[in-house]
C-alpha positions in Angstrom: 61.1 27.7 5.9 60.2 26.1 2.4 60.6 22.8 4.5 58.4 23.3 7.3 55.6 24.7 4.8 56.1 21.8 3.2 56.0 19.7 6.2 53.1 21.2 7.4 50.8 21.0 3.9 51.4 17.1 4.0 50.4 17.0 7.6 47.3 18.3 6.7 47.1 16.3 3.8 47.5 13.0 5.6 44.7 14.9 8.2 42.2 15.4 5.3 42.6 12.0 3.9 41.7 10.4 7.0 38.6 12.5 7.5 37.8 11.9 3.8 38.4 8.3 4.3 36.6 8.0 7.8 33.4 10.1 6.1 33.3 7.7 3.2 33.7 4.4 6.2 30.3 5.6 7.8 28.7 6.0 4.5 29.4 2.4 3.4 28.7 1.1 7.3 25.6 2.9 7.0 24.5 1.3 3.6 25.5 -2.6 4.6 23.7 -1.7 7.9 20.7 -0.4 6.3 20.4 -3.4 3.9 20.9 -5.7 6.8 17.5 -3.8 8.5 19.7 -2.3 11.2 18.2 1.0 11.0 19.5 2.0 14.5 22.7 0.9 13.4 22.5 2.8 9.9 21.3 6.1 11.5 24.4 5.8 13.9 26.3 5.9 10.9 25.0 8.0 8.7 25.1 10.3 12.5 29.0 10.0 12.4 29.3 11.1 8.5 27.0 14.1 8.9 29.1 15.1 12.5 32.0 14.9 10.6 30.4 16.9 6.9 27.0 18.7 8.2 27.2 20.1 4.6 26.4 16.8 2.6 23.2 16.1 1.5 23.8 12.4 0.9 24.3 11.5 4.5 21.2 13.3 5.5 19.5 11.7 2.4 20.5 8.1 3.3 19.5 9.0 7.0 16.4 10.2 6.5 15.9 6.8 4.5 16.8 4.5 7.6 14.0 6.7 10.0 11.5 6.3 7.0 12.0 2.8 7.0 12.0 2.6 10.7 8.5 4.4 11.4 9.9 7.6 12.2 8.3 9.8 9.7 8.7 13.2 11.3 12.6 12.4 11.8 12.9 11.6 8.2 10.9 14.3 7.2 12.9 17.1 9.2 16.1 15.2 7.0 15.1 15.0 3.7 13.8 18.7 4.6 17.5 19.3 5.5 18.7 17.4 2.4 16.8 19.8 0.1 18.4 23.0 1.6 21.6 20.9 0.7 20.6 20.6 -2.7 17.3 21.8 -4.5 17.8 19.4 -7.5 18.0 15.9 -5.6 15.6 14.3 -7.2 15.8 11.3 -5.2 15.6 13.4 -2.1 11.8 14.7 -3.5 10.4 11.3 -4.5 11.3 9.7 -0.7 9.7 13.4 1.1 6.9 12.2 -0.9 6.6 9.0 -0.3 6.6 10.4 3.7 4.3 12.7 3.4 1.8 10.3 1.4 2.1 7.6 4.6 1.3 11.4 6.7 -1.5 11.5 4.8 -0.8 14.8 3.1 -1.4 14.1 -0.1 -1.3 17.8 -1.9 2.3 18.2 -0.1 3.1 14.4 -1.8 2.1 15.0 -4.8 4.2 18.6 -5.3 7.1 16.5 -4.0 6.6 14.1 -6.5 6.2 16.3 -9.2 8.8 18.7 -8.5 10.8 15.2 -8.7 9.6 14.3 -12.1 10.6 17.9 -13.4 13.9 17.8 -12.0 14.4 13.9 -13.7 11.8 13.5 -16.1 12.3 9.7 -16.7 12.1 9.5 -12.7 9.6 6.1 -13.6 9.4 5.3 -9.7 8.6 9.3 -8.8 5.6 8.6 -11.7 4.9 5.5 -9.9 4.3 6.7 -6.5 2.4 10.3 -8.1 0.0 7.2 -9.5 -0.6 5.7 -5.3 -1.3 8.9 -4.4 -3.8 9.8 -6.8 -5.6 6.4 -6.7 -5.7 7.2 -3.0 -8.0 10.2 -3.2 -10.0 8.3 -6.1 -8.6 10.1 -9.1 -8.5 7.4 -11.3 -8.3 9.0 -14.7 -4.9 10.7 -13.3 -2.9 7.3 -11.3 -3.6 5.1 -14.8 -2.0 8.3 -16.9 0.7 8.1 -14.0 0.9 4.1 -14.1 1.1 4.5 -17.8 3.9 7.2 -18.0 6.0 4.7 -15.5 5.6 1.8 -18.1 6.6 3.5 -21.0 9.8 5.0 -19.1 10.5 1.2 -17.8 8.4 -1.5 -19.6 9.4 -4.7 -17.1 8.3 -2.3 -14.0 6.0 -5.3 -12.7 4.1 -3.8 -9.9 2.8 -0.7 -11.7 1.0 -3.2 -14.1 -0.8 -4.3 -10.8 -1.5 -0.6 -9.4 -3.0 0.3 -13.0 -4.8 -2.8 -12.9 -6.7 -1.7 -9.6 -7.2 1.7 -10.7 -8.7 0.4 -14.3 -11.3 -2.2 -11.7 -12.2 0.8 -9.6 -13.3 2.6 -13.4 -15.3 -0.7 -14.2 -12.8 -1.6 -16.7 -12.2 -5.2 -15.9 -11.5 -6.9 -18.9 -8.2 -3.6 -18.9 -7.7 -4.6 -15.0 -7.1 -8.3 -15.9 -4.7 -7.1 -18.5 -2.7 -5.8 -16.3 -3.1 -8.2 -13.6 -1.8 -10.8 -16.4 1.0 -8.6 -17.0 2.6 -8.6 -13.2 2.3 -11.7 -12.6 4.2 -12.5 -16.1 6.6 -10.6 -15.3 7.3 -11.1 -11.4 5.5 -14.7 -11.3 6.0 -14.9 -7.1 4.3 -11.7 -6.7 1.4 -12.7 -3.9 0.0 -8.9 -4.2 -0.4 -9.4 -8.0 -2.6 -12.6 -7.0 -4.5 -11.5 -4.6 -5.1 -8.0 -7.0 -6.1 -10.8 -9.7 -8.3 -12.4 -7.1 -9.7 -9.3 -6.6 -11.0 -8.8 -9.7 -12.0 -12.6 -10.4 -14.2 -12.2 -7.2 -16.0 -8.8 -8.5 -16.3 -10.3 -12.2 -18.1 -13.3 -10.1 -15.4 -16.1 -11.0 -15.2 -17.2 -7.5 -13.3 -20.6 -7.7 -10.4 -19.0 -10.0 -10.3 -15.7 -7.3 -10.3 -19.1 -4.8 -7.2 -20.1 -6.7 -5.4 -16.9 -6.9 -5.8 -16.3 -3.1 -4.4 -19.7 -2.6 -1.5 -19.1 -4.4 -0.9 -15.8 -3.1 -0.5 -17.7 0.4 1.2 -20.3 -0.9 3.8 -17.7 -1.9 3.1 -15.4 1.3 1.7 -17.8 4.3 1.4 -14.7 6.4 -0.6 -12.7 3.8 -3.7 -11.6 6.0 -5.1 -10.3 3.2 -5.6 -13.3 1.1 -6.3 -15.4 3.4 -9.2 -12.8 4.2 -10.0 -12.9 0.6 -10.2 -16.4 0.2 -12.9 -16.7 3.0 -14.7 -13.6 0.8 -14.7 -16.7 -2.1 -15.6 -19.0 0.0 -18.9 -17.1 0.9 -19.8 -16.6 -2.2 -19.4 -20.3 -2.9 -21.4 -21.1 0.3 -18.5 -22.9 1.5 -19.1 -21.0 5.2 -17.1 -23.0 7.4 -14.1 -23.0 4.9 -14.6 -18.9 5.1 -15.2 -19.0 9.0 -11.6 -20.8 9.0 -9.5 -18.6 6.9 -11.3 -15.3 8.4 -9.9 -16.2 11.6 -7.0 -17.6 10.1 -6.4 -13.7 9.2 -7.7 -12.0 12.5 -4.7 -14.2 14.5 -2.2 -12.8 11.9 -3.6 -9.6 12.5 -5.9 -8.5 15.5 -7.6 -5.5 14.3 -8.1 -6.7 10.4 -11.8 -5.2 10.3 -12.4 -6.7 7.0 -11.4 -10.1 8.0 -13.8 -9.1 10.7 -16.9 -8.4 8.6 -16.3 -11.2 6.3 -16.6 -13.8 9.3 -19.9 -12.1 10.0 -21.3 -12.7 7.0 -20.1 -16.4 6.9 -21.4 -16.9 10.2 -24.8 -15.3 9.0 -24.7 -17.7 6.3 -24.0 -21.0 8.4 -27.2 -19.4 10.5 -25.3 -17.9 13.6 -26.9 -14.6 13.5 -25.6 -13.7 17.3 -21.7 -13.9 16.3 -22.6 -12.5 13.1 -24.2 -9.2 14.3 -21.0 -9.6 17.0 -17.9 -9.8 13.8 -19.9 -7.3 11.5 -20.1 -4.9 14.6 -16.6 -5.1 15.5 -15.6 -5.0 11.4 -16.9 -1.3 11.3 -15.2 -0.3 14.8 -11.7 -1.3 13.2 -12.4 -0.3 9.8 -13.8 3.4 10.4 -16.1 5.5 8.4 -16.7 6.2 5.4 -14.9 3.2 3.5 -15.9 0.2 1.3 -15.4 -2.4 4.0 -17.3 -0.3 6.3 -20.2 0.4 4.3 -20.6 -3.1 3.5 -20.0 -4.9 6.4 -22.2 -2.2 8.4 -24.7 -2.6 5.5 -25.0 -6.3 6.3 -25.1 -5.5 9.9 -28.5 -3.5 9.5 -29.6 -6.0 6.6 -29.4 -8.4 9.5 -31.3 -6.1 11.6 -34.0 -5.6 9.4 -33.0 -2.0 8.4 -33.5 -2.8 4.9 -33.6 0.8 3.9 -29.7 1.8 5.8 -28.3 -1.3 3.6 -29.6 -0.5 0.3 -28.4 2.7 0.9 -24.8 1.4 2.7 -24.6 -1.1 -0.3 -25.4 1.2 -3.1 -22.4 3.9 -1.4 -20.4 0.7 -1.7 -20.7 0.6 -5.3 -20.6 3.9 -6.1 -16.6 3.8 -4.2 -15.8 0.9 -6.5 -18.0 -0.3 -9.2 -16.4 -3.8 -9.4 -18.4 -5.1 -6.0 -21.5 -4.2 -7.9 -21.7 -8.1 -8.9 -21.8 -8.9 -5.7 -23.9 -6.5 -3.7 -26.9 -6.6 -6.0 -28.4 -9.8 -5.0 -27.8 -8.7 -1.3 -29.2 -5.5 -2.6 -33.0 -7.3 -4.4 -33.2 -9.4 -1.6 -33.0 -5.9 0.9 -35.5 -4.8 -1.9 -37.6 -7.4 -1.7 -37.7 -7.7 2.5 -38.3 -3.9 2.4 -41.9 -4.5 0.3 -42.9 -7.6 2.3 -42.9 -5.5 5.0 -45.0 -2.9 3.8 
């Protein structure tokens, strides 16, 4: 009897330690597949784990990575849901909800997620991090540089936080801060082609155009498909009056990407420059159709649009809500600004 009790427990043993064994397989497929950017082939895996253990949260925690990461946000977000009822203090599993919910646009349901994160790990430098996006995304710049900050104390060599606070500190009017910071990243991560073009940014607003020219450059040196820069070094090339240089790199960044509205808009006001007011009023049109209301590009690529038309009044206005969204384009709206000024009284 003893015998076949015995028998029977190692049996099960031997049974256990295969499940055990396969469980921990599909966790390490999943992983190498995910790294490898087979997210079909990681959620397959991660699949198999969970059929085998619908109890552990890692599997649906690594799952609902693979979805993120794959553009299925409501499939992540019904796992990382899932891995919460696992386990209320995953930390990990808060910071990645929120990083879903702020690409859903909900940023009150982010921003709990984050900071239930931080209170569950409260060196959680990434969760502080990503609080900081969030916060500079609905304008609250005060809060994402005391975010930003927090991050770099936990983890001074964090490289790209240096760059985010360096955004948020130009959008405050702080740009001698802003290029601080800009320094910073690109000191510490020098093949960083965001960090340049953020630097370029800045250089643009602060009126240095041929050292923003120069930043743009090497940000597609590093990057050659950076839409982006190469949209930012036409912006430069406008305000250097080098139009048919900004013509060819505007349109250099609508073949990389289609429906880039600002790439759009800055054509149109190259094109206005060179004198060819038809396919300038045609780009600047277009720029506002694929950038949507309400934002900076849009109010002032449509306030060139009516500039153009001789709505002096609309693009004072457009320019001026321009500004007030981000004080470091004030250097360069206010001559466009005078000269609407100006216009406006001749015409009186």
């Amino acid at each position: 009897m003893f015998a076949q009790t015995k028998h029977r427990f190692l049996v099960l043993m031997v049974l256990f330690s295969a499940v055990i064994r396969a469980y921990c397989d599909y966790l390490t497929d999943g992983n190498a597949q995910y790294f490898k950017r087979d997210y079909d082939g990681a959620i397959a895996s991660f699949t198999k784990a969970i059929e085998i253990d619908e109890s552990n949260y890692v599997a649906f925690c690594f799952r609902a990575l693979a979805k993120q990461d794959k553009g299925d946000l409501d499939g992540a977000l019904a796992d990382y849901d899932r891995t919460i009822v696992l386990n209320g203090t995953y930390s990990l599993a808060y910071n990645n909800r929120g990083n879903v919910k702020r690409r859903k646009k909900d940023f009150a349901g982010s921003i709990a997620d984050f900071t239930k994160a931080i209170e569950l790990k409260p060196d959680y430098a990434d969760a502080y991090y990503n609080r900081g996006m969030v916060k500079r995304a609905e304008s609250d710049f005060d809060g994402a540089i005391e975010d930003y900050s927090k991050a770099i104390e936990i983890k001074p060599s964090y490289a790209a936080v240096y760059g985010n606070r360096g955004s948020a500190k130009k959008c405050k009017g702080d740009l001698s801060g802003a290029l601080e910071d800009f320094n910073k990243n690109i000191e510490l991560n020098p093949s960083d082609a965001i960090a340049f073009n953020g630097r370029g940014l800045l250089l643009l607003g602060m009126g240095e155009f041929e050292k923003a020219k120069g930043d743009f450059t090497k940000a597609i040196q590093i990057n050659p498909n950076y839409a982006l820069s190469s949209n930012n070094r036409a912006w430069a090339c406008v305000f250097l009056n080098d139009y048919e240089s900004a013509i060819t790199d505007a349109t250099r960044a609508i073949q990389l990407d289609p429906k880039y509205g600002y790439a759009f808009g800055t054509r149109g006001w190259a094109r206005y420059g060179k004198g060819d007011v038809t396919g300038a009023l045609e780009d600047l049109k277009k720029a506002v159709q694929f950038e949507g209301v309400d934002t900076l590009d849009a109010a002032g690529d449509q306030g060139m649009y009516e500039f153009i038309q001789g709505n002096y009044e609309k693009s004072i206005a457009l320019w001026e809500k321009a500004i007030q969204q981000d004080v470091s384009v004030k250097k360069l709206l206010d001559p466009w600004i005078e000269k609407a000024k100006t216009k406006q009284s001749s015409a009186k």
